[in-house]
C-alpha positions as a printed Julia matrix, in Angstrom:
80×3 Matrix{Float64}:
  55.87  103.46   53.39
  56.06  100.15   51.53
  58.5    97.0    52.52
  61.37   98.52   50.14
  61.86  101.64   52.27
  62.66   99.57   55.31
  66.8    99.58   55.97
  67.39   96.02   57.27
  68.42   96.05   60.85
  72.1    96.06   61.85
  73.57   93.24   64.48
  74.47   95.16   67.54
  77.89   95.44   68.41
  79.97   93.64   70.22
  79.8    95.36   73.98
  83.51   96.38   75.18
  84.64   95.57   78.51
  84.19   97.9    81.05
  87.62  100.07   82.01
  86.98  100.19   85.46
  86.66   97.23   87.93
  83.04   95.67   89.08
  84.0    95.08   92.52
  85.23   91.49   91.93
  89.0    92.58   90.46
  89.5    94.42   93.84
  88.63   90.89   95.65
  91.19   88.96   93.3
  93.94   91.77   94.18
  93.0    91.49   97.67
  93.26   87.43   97.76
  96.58   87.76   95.64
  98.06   90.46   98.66
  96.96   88.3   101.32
  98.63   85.25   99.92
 101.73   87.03   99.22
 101.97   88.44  103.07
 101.24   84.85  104.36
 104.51   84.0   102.43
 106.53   86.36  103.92
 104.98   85.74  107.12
 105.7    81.85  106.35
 109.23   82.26  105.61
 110.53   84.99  107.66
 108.55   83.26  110.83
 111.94   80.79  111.83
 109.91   78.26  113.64
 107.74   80.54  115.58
 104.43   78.38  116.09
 102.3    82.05  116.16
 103.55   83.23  113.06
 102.75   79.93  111.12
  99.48   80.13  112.66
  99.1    83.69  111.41
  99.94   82.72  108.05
  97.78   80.05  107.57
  94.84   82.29  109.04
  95.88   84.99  106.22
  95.65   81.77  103.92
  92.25   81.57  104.84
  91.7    85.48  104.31
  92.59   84.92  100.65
  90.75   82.05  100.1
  87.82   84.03  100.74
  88.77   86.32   99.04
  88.89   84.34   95.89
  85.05   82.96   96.88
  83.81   86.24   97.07
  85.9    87.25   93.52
  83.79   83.91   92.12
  80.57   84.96   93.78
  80.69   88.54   91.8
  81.88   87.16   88.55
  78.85   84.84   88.62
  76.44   87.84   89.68
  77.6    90.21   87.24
  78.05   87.3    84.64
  81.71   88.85   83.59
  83.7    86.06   81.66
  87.44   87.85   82.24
């Protein structure tokens, strides 16, 4: 086998995103539900002090939801 014979290596492709979630989408849905039911729970709650209350403490259910989302984007190293 001399140098001739040798095929020059190909670049590797490109790797495609996965289809299916890494566990970090289902965080970002989850932070994006629980702000959307503190909403409601804001504006349907007509001055009642425990409803406020309960929304901003669903508030704070999203938020960490959206630390966790970062904490398994920077583990996994996804850029999406």
């Amino acid at each position: 086998m001399n140098r001739n014979d040798l095929k020059p290596l190909k670049p590797e492709p490109p790797h495609k995103p996965r289809a299916q979630a890494h566990g970090g989408e289902l965080f970002q849905i989850l932070q994006w539900v629980f702000v959307a039911i503190a909403a409601i729970t804001a504006i349907t709650s007509q001055g009642n002090e425990m409803q406020i209350y309960s929304a901003i403490g669903i508030l704070f259910i999203a938020l960490w939801c959206a630390a966790v989302f970062q904490i398994i984007r920077a583990i996994t190293g996804s850029r999406s």
